[in-house]
C-alpha positions as CSV (number, residue, x, y, z in Angstrom):
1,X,-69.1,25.1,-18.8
2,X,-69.0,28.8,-19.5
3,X,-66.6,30.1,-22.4
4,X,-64.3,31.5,-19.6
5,X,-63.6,28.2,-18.4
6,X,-63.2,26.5,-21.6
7,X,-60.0,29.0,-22.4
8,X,-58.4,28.8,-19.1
9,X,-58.4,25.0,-19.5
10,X,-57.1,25.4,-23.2
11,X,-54.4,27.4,-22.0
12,X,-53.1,25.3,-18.7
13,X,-53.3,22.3,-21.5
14,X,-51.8,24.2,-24.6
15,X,-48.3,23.2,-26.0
16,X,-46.7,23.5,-28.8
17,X,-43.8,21.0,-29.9
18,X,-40.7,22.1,-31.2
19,X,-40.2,21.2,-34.7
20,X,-37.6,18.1,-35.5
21,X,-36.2,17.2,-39.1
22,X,-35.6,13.7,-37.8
23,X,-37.9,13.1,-34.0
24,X,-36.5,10.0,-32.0
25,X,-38.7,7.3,-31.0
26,X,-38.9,9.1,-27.5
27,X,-40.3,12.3,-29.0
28,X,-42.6,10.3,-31.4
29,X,-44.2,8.7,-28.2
30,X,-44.0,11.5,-26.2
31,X,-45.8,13.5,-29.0
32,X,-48.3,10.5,-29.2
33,X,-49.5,10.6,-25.6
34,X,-49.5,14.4,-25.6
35,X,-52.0,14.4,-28.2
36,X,-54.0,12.1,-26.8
37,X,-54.0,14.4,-23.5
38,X,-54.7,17.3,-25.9
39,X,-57.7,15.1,-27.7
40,X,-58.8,14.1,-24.2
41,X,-59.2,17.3,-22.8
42,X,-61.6,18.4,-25.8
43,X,-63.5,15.4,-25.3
44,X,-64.4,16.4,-22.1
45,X,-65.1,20.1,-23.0
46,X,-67.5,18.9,-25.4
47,X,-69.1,17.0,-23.3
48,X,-69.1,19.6,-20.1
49,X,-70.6,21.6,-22.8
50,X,-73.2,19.3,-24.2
51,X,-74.6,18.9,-20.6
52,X,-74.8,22.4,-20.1
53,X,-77.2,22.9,-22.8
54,X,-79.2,19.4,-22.1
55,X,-78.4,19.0,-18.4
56,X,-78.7,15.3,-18.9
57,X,-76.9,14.0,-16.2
58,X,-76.2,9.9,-17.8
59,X,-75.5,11.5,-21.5
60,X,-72.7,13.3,-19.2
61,X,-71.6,10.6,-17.3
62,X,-72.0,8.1,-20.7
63,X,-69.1,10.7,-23.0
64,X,-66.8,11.3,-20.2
65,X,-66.3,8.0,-19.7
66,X,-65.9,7.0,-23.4
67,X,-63.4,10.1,-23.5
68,X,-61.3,7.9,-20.5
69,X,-61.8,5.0,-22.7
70,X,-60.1,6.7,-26.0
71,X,-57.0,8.3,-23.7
72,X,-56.5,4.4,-22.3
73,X,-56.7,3.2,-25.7
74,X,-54.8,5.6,-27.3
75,X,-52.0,5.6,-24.4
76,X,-51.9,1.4,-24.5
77,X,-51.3,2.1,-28.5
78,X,-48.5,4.3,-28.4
79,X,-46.8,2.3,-25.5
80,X,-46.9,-0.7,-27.8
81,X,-46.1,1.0,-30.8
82,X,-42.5,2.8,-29.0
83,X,-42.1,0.3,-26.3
84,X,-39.1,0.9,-24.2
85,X,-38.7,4.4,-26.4
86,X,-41.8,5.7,-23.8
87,X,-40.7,7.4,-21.0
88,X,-43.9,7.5,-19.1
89,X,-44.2,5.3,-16.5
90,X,-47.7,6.2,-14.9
91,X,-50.5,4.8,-16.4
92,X,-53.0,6.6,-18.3
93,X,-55.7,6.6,-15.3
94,X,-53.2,8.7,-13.4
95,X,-53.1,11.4,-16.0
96,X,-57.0,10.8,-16.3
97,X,-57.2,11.6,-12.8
98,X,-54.9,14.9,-13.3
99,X,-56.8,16.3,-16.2
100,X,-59.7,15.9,-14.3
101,X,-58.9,17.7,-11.7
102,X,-57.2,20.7,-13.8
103,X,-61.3,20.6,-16.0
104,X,-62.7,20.7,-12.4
105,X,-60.4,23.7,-11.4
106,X,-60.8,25.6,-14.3
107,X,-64.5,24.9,-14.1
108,X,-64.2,26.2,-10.2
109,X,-62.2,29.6,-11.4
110,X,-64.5,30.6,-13.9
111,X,-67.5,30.7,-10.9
112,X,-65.4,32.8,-8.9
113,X,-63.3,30.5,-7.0
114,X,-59.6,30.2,-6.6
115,X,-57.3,28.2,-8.1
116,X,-54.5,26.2,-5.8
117,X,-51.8,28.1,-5.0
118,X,-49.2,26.3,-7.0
119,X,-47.1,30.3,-6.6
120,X,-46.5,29.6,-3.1
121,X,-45.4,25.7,-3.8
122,X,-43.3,27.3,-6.2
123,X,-41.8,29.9,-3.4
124,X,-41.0,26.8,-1.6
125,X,-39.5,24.5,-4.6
126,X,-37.3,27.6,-5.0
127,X,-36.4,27.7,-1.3
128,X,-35.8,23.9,-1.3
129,X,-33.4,24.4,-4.5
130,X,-31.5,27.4,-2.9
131,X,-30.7,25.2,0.0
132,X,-29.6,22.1,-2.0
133,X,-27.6,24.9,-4.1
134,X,-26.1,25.6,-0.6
135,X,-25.5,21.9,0.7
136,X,-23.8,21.7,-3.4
137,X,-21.1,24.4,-2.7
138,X,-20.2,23.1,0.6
139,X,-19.8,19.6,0.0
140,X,-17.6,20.9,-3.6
141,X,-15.7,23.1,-1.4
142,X,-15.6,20.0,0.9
143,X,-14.3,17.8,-1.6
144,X,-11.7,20.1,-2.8
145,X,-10.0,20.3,0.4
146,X,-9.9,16.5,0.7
147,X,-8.7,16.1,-2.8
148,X,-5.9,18.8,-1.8
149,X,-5.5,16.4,1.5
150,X,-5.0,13.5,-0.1
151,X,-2.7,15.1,-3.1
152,X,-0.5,16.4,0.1
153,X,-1.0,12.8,1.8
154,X,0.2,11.2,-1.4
155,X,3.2,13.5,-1.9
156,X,4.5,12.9,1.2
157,X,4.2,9.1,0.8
158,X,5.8,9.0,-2.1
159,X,8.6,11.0,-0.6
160,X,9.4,8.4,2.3
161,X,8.9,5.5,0.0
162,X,11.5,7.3,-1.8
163,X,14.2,7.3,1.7
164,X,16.9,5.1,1.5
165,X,16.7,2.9,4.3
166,X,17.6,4.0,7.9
167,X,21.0,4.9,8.5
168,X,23.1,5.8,11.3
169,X,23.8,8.6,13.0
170,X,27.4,10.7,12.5
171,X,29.9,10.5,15.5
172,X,30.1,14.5,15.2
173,X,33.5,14.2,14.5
174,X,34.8,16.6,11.7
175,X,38.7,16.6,11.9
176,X,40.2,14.4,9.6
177,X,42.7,11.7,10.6
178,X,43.9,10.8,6.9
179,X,41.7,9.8,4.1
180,X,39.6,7.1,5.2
181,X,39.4,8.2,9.3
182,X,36.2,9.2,10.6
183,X,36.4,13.0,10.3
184,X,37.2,12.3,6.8
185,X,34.2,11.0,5.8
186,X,31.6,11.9,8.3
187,X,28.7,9.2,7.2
188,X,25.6,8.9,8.7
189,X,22.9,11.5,9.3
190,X,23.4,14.6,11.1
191,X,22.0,15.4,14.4
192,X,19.1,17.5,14.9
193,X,17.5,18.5,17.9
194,X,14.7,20.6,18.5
195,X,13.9,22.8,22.1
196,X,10.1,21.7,22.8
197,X,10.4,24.5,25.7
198,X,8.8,22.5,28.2
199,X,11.8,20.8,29.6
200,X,12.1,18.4,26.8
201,X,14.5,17.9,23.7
202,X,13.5,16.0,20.6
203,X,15.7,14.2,18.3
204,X,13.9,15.0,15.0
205,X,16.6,12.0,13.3
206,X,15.8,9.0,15.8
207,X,12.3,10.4,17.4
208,X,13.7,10.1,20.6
209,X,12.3,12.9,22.9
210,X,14.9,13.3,26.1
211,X,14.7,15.2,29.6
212,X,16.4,18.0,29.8
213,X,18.8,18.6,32.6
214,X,18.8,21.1,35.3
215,X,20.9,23.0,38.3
216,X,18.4,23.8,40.5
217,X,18.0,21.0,42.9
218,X,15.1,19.6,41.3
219,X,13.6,16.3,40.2
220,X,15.9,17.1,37.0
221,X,19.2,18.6,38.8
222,X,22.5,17.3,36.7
223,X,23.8,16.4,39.7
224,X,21.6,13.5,41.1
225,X,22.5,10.5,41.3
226,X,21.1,6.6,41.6
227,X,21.9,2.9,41.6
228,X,21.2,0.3,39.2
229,X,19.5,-2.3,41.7
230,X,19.3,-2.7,44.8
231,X,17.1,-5.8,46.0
232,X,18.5,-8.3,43.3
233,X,21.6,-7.5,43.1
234,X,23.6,-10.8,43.0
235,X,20.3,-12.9,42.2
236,X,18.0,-11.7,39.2
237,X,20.1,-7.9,38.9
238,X,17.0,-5.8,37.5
239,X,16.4,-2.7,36.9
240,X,14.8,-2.2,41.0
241,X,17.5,0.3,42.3
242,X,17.1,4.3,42.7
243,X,16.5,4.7,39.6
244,X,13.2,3.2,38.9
245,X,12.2,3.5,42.6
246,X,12.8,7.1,43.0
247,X,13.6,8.9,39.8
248,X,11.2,6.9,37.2
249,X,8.7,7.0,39.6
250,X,8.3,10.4,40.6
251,X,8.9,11.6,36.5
252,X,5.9,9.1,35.8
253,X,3.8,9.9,38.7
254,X,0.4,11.8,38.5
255,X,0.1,13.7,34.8
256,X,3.8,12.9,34.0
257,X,6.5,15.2,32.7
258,X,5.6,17.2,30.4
259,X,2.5,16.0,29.7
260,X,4.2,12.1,29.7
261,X,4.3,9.3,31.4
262,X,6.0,6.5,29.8
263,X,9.8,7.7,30.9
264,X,12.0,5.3,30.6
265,X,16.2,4.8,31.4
266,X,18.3,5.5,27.5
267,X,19.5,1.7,26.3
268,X,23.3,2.1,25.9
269,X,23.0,2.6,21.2
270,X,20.4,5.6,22.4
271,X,22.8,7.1,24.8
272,X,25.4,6.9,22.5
273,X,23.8,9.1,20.1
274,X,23.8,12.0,22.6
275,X,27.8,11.8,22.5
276,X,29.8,14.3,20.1
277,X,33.3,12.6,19.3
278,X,34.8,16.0,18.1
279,X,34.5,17.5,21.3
280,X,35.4,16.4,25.2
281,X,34.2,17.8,28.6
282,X,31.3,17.4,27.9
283,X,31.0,15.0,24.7
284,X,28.0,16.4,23.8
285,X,26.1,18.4,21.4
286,X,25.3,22.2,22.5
287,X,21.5,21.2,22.8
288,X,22.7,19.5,25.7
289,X,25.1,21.7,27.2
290,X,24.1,25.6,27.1
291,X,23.3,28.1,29.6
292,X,23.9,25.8,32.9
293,X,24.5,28.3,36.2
294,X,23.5,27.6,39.3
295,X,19.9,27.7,40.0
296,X,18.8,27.4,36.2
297,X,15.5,25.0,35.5
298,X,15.0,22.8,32.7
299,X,13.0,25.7,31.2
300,X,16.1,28.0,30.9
301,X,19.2,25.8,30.6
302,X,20.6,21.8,29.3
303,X,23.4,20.6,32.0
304,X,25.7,17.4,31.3
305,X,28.4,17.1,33.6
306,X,31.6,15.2,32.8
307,X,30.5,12.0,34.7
308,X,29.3,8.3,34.1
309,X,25.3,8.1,33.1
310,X,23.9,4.8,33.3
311,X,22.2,2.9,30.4
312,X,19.6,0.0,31.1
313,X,21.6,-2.2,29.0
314,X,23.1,-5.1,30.8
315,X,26.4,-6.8,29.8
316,X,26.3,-9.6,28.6
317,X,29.5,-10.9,29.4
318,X,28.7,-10.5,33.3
319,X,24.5,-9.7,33.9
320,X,25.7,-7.8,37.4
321,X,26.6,-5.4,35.3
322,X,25.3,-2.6,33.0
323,X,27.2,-0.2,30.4
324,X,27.2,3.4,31.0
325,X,28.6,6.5,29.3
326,X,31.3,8.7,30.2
327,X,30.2,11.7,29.2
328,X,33.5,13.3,29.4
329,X,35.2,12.0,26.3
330,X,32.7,9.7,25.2
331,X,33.5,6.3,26.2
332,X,31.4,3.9,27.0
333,X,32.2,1.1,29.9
334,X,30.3,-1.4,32.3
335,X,30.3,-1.5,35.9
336,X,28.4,-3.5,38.5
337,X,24.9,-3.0,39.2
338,X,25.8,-2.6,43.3
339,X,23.8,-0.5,45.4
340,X,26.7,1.6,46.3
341,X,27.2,2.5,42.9
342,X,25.5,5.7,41.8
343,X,25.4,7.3,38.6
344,X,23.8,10.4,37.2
345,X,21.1,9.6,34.2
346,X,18.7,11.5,31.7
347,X,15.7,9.7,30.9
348,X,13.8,9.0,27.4
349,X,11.1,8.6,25.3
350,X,9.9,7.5,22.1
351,X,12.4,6.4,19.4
């Protein structure tokens, strides 16, 4: 081996420790197998050297393999000597193997060839880090949203496990009748309705979402009217008249109303929330009653007429009968469920 190739190797193998006042038992082993690397690699140089001069073939073959012997040795000491303290955890044919292969580089180089191209496995370690610098940012950024979700998620449960359990709605009455009456103490939960501009109204207290009325001859027109039952009446009395036959039916059919198909007829408690007790003709809120001229759809205007609208609730005092609402003052009443007697209704959803 020329001189050429005997610095080269020196210098891939040269390192000098940093200097401790008090070296753990990891740096004392790692310092331990390092210098038997170091003494290794002049074993061999001596004897790449030896056989340049003699070109003796076994002498060659006879001191490389008692330099191997020496790094096993000294690698088996120091992993006894430290034992858990070593952090290696290949054995010392493996680095054997590797400063074999750096000699026979080296040796390589210094007759004009090339060494490996570790620059270009370097290009693409630094390409691999970039992007698992990337995949880092997004998943932080990632987790930072969800932690902001889930702050947001837990504020908001701990604000309806703070709500005092469900209450009732107010009447809407507001004038007082002496201390004690209804208007005086308006309790319960105010109304609130909100316009989902597609025919619909929700109730943003109960989570009821109702059909809007119209007075233009539709499906929704204020002014239809329908029966109770029809085919049972005096037998089983069900829900079979008009209204599930014809009005139900056609606000269920195909996509539904308003993107919905599970309409359903108001039980008499749901009705009842739509009356306002401070006012008459209609007893109802303005969400229900604004804008209604002839020809108006359930896109422009709310209609409730001063009439009876059925409930599906049945009396239970007589079942060939069901409670409906006047919506004119408010009250609520039963009457039969006979064929020929046809109210006006609003349908539901929800709740």
């Amino acid at each position: 081996m020329t001189r050429r190739s005997l610095f080269v190797l020196v210098a891939l193998m040269g390192f000098v420790p940093a200097a401790h006042a008090a070296p753990t038992p990891q740096q004392l082993c790692e310092s331990a197998m390092e210098l038997a690397s170091a003494k290794y690699a002049q074993c061999r140089l001596n004897a790449e050297s030896k056989y340049s001069k003699t070109l003796d073939a076994a002498k060659r073959t006879a001191a490389l393999t008692k330099c191997s012997t020496n790094l096993s040795t000294a690698f088996l000491k120091a992993t006894d000597k430290y034992v858990g303290a070593c952090a290696a955890t290949e054995p010392s044919s493996a680095f054997d193997d590797y400063l074999k292969q750096c000699s026979d580089d080296a040796t390589a180089a210094a007759a004009g060839a090339t060494l490996p191209d570790y620059v270009a496995d370097l290009a693409t370690c630094n390409a691999d880090l970039t992007t698992c610098d990337g995949d880092l940012a997004t998943c932080t950024t990632n987790l930072a949203t969800t932690t902001t979700d889930l702050t947001t998620c837990e504020g908001d449960l701990a604000a309806c496990e703070a709500l005092p359990p469900a209450r009732l709605l107010k009447t809407g009455q507001t004038t007082s009748y002496g201390p004690g009456s209804d208007g005086d103490l308006q309790v319960g939960i105010e109304q609130g309705y909100t316009d989902n501009l597609d025919g619909t109204i929700t109730d943003i207290k109960t989570g009821l979402v109702w059909e809007k009325k119209s007075d233009d001859g539709s499906l929704h027109d204020v002014d239809n009217t329908y029966s109770w039952s029809i085919a049972s009446y005096g037998t089983t009395n069900v829900l079979d008249g008009t209204i599930a036959t014809t009005f139900l039916a056609a606000l269920n059919a195909g996509g539904g109303f308003a993107g919905h198909t599970d309409w359903r007829l108001p039980n008499r408690k749901e009705l009842e929330s739509l009356t306002n007790l401070e006012v008459f003709g209609p007893s109802t809120f303005p969400a229900f009653n604004t804008g209604c001229t002839p020809g108006c759809t359930v896109l422009e205007c709310s209609c409730t007429r001063n009439d009876y609208y059925w409930s599906s609730s049945t009396w239970a005092f007589g079942t060939n009968q069901a409670w409906y609402l006047a919506f004119f003052d408010g009250r609520a009443d039963v009457n039969f469920k006979e064929p020929g007697a046809t109210f006006r209704v609003r349908a539901v959803r929800g709740g």
